[in-house]
C-alpha positions as CSV (number, residue, x, y, z in Angstrom):
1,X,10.6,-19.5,-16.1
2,X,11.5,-20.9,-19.8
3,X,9.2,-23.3,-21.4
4,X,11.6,-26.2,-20.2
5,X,11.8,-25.3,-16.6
6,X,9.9,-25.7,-14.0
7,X,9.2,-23.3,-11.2
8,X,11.3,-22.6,-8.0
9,X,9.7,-22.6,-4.3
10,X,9.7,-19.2,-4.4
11,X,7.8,-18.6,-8.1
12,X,5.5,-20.8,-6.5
13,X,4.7,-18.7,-3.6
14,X,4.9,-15.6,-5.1
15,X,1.5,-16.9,-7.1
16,X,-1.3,-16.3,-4.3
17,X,0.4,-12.8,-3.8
18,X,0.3,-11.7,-7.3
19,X,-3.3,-13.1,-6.9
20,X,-4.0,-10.9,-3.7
21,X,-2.4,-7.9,-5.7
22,X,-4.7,-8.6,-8.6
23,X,-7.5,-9.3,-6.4
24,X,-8.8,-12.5,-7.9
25,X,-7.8,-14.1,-4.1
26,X,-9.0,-12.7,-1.5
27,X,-7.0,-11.9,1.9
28,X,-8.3,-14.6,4.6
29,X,-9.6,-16.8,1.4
30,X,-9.0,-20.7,1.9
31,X,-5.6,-21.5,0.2
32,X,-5.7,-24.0,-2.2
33,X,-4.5,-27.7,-2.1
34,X,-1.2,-28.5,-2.5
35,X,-2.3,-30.7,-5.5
36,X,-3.6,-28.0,-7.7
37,X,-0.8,-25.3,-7.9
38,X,1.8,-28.5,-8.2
39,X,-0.9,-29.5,-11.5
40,X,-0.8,-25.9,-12.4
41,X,3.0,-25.7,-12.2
42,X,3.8,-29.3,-13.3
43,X,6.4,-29.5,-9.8
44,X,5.7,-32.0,-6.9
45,X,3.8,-31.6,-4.1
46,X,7.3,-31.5,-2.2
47,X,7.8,-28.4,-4.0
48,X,4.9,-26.7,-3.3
49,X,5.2,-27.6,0.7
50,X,8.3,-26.1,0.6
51,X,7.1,-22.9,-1.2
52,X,4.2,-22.7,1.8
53,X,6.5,-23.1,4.4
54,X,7.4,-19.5,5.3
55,X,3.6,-18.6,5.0
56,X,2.7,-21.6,7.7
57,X,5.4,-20.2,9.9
58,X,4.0,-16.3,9.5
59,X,0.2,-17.5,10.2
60,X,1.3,-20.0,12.9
């Protein structure tokens, strides 16, 4: 990601992994709103449902 872009769907998901990896998440933790990583990463909300989706589907 340049300083000009903005994150893909999947840049957005990969966040709460790397934070798994790096262990400042925790495995079972609750997830955070959609509101905050779309603040963090300056993207919709759209964006971030659609970076969650495959991670609803795997828990559902």
């Amino acid at each position: 990601m340049t300083a000009t872009s903005r994150p893909s769907a999947h840049e957005i998901a990969e966040g709460p992994r790397t934070r798994i990896r790096e262990g400042t998440l925790e495995v079972g933790a609750e997830p955070p709103t959609r509101a905050e990583p779309a603040a963090e990463s300056g993207v919709e909300r759209a964006t971030v449902r659609q970076a969650c989706a495959p991670c609803a589907k795997r828990a559902g």
